[in-house]
HTML snippet that shows the backbone in 3Dmol.js (N, CA, C, O; Angstrom):
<script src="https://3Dmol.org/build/3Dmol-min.js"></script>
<div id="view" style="width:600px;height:400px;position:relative"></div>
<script>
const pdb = `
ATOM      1  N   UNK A   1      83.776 -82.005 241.809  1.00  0.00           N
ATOM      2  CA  UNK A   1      84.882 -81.109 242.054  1.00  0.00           C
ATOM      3  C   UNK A   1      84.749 -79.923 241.099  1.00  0.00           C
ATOM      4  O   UNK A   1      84.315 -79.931 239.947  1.00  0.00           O
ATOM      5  N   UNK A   2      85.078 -79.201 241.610  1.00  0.00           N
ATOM      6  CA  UNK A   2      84.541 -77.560 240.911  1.00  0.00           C
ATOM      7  C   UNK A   2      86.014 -77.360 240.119  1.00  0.00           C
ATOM      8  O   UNK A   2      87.049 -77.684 240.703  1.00  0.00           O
ATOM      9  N   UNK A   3      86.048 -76.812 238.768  1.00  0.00           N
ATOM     10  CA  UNK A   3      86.789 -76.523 237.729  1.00  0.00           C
ATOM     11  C   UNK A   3      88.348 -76.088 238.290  1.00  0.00           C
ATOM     12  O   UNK A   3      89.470 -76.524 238.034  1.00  0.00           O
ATOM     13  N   UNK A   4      87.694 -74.696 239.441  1.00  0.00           N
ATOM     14  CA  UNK A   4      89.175 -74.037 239.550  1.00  0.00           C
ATOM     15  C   UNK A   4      90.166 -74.862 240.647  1.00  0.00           C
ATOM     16  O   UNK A   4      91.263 -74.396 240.955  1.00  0.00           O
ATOM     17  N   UNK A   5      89.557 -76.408 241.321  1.00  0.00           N
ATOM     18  CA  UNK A   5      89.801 -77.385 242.257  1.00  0.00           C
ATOM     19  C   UNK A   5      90.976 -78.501 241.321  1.00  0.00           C
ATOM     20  O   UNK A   5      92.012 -79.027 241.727  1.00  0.00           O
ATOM     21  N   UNK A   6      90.303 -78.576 239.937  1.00  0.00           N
ATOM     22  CA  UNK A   6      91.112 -79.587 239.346  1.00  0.00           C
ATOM     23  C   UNK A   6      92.228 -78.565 238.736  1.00  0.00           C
ATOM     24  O   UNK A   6      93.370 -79.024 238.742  1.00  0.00           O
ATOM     25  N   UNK A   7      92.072 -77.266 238.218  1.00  0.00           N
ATOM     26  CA  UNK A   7      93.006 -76.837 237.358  1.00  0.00           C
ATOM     27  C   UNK A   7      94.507 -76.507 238.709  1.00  0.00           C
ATOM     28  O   UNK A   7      95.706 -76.443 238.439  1.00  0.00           O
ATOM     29  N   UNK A   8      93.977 -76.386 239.833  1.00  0.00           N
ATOM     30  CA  UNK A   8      94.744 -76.479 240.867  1.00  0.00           C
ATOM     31  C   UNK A   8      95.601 -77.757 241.077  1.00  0.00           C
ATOM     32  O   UNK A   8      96.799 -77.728 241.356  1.00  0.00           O
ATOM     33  N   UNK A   9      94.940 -78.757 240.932  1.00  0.00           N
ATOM     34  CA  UNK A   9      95.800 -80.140 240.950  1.00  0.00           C
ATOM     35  C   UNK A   9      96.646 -80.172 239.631  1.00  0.00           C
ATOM     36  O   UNK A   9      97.663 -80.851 239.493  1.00  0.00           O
ATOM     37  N   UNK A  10      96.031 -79.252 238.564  1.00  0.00           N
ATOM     38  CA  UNK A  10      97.101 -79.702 237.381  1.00  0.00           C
ATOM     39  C   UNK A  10      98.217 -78.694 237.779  1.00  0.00           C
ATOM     40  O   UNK A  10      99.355 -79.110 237.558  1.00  0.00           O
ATOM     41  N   UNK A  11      98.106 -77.290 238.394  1.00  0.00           N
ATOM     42  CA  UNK A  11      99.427 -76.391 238.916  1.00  0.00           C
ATOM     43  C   UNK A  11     100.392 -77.849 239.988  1.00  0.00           C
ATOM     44  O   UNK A  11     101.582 -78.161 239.922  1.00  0.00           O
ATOM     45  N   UNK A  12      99.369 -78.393 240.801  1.00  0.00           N
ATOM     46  CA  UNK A  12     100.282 -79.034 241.542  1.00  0.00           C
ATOM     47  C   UNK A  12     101.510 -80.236 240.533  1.00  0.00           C
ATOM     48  O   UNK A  12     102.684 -80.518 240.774  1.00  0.00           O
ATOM     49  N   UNK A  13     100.680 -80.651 239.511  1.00  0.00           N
ATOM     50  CA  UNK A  13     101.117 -81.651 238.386  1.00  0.00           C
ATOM     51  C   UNK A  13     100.538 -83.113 239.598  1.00  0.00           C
ATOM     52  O   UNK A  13     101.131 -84.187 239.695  1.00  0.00           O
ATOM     53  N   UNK A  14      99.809 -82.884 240.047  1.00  0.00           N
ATOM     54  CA  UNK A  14      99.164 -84.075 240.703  1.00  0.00           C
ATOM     55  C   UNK A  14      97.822 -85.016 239.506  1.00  0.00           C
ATOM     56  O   UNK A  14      96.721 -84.666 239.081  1.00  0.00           O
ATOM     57  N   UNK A  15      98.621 -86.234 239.336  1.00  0.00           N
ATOM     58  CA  UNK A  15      97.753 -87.494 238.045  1.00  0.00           C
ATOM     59  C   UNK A  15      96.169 -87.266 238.674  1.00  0.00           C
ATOM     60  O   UNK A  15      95.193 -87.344 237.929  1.00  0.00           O
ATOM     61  N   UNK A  16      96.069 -87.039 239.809  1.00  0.00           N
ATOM     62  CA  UNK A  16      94.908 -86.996 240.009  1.00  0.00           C
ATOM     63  C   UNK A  16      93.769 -85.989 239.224  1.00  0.00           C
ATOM     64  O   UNK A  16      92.569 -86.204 239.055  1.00  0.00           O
ATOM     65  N   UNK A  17      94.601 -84.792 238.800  1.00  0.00           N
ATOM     66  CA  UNK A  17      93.998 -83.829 237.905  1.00  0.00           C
ATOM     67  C   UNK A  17      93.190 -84.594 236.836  1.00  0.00           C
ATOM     68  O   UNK A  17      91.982 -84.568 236.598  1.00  0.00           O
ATOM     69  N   UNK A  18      94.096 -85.214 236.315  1.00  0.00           N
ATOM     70  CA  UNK A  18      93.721 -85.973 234.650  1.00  0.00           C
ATOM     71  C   UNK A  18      92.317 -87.209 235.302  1.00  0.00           C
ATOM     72  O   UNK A  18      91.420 -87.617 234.563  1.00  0.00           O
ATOM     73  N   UNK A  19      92.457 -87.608 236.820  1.00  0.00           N
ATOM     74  CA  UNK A  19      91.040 -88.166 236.816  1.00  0.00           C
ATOM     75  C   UNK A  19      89.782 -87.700 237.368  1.00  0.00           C
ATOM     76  O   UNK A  19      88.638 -88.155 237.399  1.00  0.00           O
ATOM     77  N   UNK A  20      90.467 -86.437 237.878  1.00  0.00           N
ATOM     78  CA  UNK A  20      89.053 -85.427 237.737  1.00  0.00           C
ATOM     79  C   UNK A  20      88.551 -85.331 236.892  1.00  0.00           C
ATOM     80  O   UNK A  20      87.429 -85.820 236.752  1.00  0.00           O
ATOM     81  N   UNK A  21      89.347 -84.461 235.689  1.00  0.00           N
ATOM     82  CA  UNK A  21      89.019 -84.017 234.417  1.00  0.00           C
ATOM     83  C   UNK A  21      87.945 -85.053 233.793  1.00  0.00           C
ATOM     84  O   UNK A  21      86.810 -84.730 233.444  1.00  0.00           O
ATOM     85  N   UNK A  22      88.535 -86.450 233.706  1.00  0.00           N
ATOM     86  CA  UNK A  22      87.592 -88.001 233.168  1.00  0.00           C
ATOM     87  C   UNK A  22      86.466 -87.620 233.717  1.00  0.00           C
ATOM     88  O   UNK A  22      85.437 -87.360 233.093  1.00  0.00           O
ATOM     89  N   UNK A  23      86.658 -87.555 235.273  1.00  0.00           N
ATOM     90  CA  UNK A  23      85.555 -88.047 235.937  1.00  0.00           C
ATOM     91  C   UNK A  23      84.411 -86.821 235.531  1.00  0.00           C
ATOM     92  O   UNK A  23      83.337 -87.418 235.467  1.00  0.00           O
ATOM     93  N   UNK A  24      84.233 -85.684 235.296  1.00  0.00           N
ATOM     94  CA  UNK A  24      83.584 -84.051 235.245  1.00  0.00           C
ATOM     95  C   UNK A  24      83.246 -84.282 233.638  1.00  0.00           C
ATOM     96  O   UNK A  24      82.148 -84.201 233.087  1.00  0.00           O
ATOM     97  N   UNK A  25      84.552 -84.599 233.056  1.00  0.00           N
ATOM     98  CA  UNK A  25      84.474 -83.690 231.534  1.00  0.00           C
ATOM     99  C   UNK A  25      84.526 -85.395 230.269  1.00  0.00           C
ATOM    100  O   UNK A  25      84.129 -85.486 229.107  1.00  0.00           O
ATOM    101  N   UNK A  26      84.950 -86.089 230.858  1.00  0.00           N
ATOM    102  CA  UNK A  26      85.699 -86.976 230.119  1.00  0.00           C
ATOM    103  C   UNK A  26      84.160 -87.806 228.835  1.00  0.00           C
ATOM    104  O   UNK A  26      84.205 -88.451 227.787  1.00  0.00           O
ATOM    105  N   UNK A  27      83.467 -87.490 229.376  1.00  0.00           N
ATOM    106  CA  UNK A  27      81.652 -88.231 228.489  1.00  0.00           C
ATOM    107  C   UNK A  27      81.881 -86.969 227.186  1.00  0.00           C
ATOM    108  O   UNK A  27      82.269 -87.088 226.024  1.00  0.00           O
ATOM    109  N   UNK A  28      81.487 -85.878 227.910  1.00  0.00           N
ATOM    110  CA  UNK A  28      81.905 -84.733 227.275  1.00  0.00           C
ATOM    111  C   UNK A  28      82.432 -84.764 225.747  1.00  0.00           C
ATOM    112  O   UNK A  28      81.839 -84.696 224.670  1.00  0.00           O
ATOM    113  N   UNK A  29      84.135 -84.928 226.192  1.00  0.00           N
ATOM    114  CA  UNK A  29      85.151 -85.028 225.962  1.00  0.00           C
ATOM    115  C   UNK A  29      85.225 -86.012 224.680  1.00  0.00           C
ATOM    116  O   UNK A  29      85.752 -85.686 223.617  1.00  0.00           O
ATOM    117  N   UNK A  30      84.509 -87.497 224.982  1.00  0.00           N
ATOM    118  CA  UNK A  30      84.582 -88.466 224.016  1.00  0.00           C
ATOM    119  C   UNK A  30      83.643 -88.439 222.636  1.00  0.00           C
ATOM    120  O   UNK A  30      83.763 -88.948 221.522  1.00  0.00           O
ATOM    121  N   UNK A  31      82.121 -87.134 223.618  1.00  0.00           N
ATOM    122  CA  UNK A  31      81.382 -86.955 222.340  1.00  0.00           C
ATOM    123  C   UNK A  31      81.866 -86.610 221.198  1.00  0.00           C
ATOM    124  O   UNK A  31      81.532 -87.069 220.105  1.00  0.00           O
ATOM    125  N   UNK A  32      83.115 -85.332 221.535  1.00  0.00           N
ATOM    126  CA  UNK A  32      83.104 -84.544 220.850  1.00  0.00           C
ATOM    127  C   UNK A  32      83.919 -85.538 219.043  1.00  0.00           C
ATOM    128  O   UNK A  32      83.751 -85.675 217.831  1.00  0.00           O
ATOM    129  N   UNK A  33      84.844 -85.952 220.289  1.00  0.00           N
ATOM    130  CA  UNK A  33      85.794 -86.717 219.094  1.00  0.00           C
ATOM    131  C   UNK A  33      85.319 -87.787 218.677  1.00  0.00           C
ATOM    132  O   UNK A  33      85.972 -88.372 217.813  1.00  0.00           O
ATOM    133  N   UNK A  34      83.600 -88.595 219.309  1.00  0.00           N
ATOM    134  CA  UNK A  34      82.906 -89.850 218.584  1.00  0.00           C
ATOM    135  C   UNK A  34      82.334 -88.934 217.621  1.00  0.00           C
ATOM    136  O   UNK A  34      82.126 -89.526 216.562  1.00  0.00           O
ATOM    137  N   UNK A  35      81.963 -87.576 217.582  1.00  0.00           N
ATOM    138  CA  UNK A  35      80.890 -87.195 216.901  1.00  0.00           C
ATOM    139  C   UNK A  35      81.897 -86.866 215.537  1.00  0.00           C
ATOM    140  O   UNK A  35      81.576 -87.124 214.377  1.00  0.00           O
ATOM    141  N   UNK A  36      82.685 -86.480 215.798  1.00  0.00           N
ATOM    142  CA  UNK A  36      83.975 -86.090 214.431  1.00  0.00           C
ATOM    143  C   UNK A  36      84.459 -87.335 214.092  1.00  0.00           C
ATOM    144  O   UNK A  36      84.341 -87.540 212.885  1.00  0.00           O
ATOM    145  N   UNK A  37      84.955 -88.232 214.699  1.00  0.00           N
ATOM    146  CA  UNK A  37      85.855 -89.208 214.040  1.00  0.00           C
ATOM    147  C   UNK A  37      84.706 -90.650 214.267  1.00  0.00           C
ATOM    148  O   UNK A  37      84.123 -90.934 215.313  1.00  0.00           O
ATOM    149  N   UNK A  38      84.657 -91.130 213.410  1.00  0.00           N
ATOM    150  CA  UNK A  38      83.959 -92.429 212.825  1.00  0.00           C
ATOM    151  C   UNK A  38      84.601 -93.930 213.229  1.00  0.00           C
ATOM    152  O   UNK A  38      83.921 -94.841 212.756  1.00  0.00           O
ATOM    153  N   UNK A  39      85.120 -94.131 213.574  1.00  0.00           N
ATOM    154  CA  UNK A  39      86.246 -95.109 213.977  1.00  0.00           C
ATOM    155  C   UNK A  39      86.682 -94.866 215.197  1.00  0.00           C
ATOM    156  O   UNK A  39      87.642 -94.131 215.427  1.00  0.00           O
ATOM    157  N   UNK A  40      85.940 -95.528 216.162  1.00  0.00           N
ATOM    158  CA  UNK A  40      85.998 -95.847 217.656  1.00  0.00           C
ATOM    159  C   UNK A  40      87.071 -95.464 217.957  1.00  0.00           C
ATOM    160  O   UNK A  40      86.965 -94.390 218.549  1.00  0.00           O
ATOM    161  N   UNK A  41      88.540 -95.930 217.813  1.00  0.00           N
ATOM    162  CA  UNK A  41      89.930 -96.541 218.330  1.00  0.00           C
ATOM    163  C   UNK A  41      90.590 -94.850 217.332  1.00  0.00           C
ATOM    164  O   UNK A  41      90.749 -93.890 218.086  1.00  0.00           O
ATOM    165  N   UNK A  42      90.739 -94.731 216.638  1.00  0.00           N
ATOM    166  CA  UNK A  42      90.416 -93.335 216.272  1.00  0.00           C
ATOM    167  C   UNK A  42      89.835 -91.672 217.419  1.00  0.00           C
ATOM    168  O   UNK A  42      90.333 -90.667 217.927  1.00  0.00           O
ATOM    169  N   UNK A  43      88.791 -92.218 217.310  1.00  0.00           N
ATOM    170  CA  UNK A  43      88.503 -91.683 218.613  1.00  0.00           C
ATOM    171  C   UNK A  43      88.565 -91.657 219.981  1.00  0.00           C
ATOM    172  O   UNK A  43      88.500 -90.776 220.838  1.00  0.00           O
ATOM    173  N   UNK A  44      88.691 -92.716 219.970  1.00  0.00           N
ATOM    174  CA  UNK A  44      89.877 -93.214 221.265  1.00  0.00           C
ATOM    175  C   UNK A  44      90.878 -92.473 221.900  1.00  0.00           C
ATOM    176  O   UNK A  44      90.891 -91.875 222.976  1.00  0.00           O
ATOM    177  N   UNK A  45      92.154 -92.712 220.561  1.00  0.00           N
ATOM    178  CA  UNK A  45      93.473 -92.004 220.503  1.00  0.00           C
ATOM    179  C   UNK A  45      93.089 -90.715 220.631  1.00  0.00           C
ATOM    180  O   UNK A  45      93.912 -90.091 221.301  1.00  0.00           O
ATOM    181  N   UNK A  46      91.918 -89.875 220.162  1.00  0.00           N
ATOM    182  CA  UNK A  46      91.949 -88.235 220.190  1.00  0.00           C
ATOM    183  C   UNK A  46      91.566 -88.141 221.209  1.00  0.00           C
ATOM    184  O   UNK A  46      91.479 -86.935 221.440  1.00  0.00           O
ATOM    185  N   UNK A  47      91.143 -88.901 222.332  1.00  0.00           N
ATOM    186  CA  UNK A  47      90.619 -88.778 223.683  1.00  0.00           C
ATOM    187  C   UNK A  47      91.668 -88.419 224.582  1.00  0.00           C
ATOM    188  O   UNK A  47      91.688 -87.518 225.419  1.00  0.00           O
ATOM    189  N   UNK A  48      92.782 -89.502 224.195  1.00  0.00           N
ATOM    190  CA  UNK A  48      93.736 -89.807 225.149  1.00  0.00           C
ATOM    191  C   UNK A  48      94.494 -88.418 224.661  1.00  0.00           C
ATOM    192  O   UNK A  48      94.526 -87.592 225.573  1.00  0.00           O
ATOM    193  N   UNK A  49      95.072 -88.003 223.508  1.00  0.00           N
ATOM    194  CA  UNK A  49      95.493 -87.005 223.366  1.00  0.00           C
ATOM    195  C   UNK A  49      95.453 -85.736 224.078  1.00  0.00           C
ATOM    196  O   UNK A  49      96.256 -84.936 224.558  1.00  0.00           O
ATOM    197  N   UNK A  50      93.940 -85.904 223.927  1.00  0.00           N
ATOM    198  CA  UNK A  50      93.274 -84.723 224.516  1.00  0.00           C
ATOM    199  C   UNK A  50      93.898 -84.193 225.738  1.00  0.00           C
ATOM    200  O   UNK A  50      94.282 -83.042 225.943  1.00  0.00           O
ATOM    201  N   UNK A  51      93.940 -85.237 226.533  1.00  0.00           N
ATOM    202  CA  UNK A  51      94.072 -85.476 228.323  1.00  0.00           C
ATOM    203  C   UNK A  51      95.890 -84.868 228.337  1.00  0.00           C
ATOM    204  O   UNK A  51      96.407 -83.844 228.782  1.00  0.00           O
ATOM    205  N   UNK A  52      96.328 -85.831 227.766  1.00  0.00           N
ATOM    206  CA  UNK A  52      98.225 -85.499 227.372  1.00  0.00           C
ATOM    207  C   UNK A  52      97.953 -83.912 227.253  1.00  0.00           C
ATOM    208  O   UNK A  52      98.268 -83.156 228.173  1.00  0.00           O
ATOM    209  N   UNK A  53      97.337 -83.445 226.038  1.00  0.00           N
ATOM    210  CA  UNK A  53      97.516 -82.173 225.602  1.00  0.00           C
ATOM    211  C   UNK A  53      96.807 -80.971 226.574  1.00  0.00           C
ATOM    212  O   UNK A  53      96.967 -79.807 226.207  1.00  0.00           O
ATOM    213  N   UNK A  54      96.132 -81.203 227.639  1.00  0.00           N
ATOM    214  CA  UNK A  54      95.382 -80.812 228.517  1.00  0.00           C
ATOM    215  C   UNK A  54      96.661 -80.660 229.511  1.00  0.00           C
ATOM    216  O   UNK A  54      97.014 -79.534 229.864  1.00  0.00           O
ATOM    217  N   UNK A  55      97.370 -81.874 229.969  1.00  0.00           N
ATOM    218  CA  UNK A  55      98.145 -81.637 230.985  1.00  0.00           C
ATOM    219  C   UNK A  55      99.829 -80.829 230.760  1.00  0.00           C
ATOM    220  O   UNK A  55     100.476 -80.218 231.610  1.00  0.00           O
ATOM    221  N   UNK A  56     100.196 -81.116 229.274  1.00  0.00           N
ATOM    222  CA  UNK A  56     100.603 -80.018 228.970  1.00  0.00           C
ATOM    223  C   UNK A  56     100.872 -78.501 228.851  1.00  0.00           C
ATOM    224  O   UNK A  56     101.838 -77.738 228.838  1.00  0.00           O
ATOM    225  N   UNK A  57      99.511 -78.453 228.771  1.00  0.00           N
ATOM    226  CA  UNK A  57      99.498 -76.868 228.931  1.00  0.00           C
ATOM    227  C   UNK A  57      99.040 -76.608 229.935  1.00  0.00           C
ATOM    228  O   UNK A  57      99.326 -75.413 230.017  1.00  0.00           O
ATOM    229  N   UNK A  58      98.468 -76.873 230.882  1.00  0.00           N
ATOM    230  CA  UNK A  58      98.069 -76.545 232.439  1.00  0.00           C
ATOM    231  C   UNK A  58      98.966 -77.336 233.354  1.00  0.00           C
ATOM    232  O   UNK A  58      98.876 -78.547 233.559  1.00  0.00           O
ATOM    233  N   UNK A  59      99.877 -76.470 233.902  1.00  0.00           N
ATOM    234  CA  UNK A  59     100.755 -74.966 233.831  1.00  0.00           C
ATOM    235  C   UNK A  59     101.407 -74.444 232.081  1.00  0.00           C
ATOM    236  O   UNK A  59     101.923 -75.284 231.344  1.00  0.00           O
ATOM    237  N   UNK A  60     101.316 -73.569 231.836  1.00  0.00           N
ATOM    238  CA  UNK A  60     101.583 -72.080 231.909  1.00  0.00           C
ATOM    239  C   UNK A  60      99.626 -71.774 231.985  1.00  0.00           C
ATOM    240  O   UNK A  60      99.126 -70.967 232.768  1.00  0.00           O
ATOM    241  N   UNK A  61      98.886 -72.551 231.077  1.00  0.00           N
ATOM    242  CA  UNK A  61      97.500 -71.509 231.015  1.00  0.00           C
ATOM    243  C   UNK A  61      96.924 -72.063 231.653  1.00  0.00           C
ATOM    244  O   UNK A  61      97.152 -73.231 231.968  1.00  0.00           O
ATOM    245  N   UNK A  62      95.635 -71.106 232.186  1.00  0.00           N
ATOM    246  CA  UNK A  62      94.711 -71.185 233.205  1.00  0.00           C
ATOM    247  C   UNK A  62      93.932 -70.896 232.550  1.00  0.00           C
ATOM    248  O   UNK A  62      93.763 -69.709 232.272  1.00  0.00           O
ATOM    249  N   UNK A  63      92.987 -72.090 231.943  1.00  0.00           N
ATOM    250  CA  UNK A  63      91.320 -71.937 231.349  1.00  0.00           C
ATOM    251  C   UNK A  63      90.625 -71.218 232.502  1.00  0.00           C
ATOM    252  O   UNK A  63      90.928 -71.355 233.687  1.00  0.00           O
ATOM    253  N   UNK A  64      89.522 -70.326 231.950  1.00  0.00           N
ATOM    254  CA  UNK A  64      88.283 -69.856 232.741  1.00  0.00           C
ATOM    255  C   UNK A  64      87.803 -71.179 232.627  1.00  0.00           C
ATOM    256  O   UNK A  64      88.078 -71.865 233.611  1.00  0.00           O
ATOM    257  N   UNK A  65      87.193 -71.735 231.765  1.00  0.00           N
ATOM    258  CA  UNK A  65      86.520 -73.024 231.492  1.00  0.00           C
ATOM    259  C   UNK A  65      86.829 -74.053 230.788  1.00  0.00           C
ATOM    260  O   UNK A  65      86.755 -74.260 229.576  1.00  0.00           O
ATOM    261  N   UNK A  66      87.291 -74.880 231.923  1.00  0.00           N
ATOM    262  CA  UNK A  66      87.744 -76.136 231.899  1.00  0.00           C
ATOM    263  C   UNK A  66      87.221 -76.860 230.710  1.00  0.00           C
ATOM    264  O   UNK A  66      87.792 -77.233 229.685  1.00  0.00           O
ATOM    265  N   UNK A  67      85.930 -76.967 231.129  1.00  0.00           N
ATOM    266  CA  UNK A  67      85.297 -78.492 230.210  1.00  0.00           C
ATOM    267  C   UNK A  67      85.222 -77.606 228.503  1.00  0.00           C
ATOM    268  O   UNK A  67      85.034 -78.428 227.606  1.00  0.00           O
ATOM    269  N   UNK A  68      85.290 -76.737 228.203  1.00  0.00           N
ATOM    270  CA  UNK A  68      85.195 -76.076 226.926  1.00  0.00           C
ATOM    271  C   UNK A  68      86.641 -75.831 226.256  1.00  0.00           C
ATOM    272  O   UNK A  68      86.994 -75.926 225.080  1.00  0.00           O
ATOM    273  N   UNK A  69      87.309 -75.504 227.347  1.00  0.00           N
ATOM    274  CA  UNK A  69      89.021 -75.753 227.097  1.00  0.00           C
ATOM    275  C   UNK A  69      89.093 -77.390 226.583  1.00  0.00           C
ATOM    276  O   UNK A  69      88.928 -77.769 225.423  1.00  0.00           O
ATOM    277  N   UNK A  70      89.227 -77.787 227.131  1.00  0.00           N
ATOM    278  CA  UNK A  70      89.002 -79.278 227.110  1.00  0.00           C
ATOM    279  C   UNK A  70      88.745 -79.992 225.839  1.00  0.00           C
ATOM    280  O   UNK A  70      89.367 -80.640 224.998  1.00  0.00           O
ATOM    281  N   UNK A  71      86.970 -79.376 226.204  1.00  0.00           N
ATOM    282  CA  UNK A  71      86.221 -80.185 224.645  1.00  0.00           C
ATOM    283  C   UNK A  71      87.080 -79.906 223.019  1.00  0.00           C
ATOM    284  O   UNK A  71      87.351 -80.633 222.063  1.00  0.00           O
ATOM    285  N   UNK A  72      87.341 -78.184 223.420  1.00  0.00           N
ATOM    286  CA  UNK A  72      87.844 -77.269 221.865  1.00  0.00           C
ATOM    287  C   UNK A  72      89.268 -77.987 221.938  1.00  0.00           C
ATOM    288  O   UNK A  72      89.939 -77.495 221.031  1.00  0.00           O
ATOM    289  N   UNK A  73      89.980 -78.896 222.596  1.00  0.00           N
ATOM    290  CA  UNK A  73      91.801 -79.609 222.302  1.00  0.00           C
ATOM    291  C   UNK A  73      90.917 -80.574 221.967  1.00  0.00           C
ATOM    292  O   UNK A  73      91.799 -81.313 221.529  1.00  0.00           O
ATOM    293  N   UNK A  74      89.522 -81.464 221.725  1.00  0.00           N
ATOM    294  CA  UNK A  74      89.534 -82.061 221.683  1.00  0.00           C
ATOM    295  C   UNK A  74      88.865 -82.556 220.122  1.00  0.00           C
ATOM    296  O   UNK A  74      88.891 -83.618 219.501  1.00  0.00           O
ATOM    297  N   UNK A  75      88.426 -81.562 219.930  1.00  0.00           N
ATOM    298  CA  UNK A  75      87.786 -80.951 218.550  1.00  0.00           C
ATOM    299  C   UNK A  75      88.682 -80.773 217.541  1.00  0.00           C
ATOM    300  O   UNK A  75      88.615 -81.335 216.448  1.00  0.00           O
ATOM    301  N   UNK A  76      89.774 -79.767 217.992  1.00  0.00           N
ATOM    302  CA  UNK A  76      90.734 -79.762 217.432  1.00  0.00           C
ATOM    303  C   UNK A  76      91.513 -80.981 217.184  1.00  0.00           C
ATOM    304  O   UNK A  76      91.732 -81.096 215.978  1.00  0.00           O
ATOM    305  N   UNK A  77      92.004 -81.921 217.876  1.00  0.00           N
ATOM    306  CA  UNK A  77      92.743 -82.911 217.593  1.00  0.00           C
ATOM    307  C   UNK A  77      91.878 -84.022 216.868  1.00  0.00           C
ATOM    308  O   UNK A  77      92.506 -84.860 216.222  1.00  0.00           O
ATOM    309  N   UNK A  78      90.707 -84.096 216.906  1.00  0.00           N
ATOM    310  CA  UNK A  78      90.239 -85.059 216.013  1.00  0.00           C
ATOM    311  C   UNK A  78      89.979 -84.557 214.523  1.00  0.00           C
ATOM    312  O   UNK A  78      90.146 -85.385 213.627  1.00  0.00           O
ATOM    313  N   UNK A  79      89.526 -83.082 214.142  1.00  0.00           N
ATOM    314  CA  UNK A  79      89.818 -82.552 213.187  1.00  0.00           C
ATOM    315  C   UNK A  79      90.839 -82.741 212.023  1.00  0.00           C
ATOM    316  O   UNK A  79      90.672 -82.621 210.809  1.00  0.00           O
ATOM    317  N   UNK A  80      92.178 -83.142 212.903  1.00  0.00           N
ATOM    318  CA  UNK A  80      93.243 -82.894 212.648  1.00  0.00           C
ATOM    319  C   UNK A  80      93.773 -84.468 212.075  1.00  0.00           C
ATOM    320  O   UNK A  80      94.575 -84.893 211.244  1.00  0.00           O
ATOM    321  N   UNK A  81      92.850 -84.999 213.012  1.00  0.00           N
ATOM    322  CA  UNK A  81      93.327 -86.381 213.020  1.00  0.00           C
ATOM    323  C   UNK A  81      92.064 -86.620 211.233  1.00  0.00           C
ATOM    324  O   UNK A  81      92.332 -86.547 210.034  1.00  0.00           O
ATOM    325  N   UNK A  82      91.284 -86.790 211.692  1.00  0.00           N
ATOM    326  CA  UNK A  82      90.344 -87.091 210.322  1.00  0.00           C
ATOM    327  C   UNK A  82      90.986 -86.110 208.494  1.00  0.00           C
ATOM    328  O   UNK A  82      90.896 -86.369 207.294  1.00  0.00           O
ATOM    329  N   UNK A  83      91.542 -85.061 209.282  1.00  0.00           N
ATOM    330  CA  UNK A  83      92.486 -84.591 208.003  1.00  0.00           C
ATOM    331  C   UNK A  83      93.688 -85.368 207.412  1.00  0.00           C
ATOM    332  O   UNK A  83      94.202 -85.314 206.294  1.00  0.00           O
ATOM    333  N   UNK A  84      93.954 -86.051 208.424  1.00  0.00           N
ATOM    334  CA  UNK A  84      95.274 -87.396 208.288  1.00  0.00           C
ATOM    335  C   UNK A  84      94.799 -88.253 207.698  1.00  0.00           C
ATOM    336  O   UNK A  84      95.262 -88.742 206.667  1.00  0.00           O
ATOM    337  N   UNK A  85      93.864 -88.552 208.220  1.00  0.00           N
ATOM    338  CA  UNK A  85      93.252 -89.918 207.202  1.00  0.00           C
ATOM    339  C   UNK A  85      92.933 -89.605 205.990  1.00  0.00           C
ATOM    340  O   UNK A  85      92.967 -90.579 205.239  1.00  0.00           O
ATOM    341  N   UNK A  86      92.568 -88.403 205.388  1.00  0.00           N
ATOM    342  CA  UNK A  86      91.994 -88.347 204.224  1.00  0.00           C
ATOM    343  C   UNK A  86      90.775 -88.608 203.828  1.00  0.00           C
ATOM    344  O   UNK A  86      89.971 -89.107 204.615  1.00  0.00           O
ATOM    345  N   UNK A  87      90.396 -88.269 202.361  1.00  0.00           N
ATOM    346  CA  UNK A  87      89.016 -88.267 202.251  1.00  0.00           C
ATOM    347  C   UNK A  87      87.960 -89.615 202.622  1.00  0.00           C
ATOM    348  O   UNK A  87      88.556 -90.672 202.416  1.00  0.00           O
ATOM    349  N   UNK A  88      86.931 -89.761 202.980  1.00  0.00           N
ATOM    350  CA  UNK A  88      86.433 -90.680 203.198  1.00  0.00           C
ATOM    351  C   UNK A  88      85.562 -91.286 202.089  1.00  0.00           C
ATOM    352  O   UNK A  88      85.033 -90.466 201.339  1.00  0.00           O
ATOM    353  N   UNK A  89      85.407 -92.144 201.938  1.00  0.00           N
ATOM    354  CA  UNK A  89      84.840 -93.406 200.571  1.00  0.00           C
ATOM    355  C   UNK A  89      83.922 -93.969 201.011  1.00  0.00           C
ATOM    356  O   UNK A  89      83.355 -94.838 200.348  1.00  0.00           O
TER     357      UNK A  89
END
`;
const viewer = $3Dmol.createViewer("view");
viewer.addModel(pdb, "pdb");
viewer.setStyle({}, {cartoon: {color: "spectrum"}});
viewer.zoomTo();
viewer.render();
</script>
């Protein structure tokens, strides 16, 4: 399914959006936050976030690019998350 197909299902607010997105972006998606956060279940949670925080904002914004929109909420939230935890030992 082509990018501007799913960001259309998220205008509709159709769940099916969020299993496009998995299905296209979601490998993607998990690198980003396995490659930042060290702790599976950790990375996990910034996955799922991701998706929440994805369907949030699509409606009002319309990424040009989905899977980079995507990856960068997803970067960001594990960032954010590994700043929570604190330094590592």
């Amino acid at each position: 399914m082509k990018d501007h197909e799913i960001i259309a299902l998220f205008f509709e607010r159709s769940e099916r959006a969020i299993t496009e997105l998995i299905n296209k972006y979601g490998a993607a998606i998990k690198n980003v936050a396995s490659n930042i956060l060290k702790d599976a279940q950790d990375a996990e949670e910034a996955v799922s976030d991701t998706y929440l925080t994805v369907w949030n904002r699509i409606p009002p914004a319309e990424p040009k690019y989905l899977g980079a929109c995507s990856c960068r909420i997803a970067r960001n939230l594990s960032l954010e998350r590994m700043s929570m935890a604190g330094p590592v030992q």
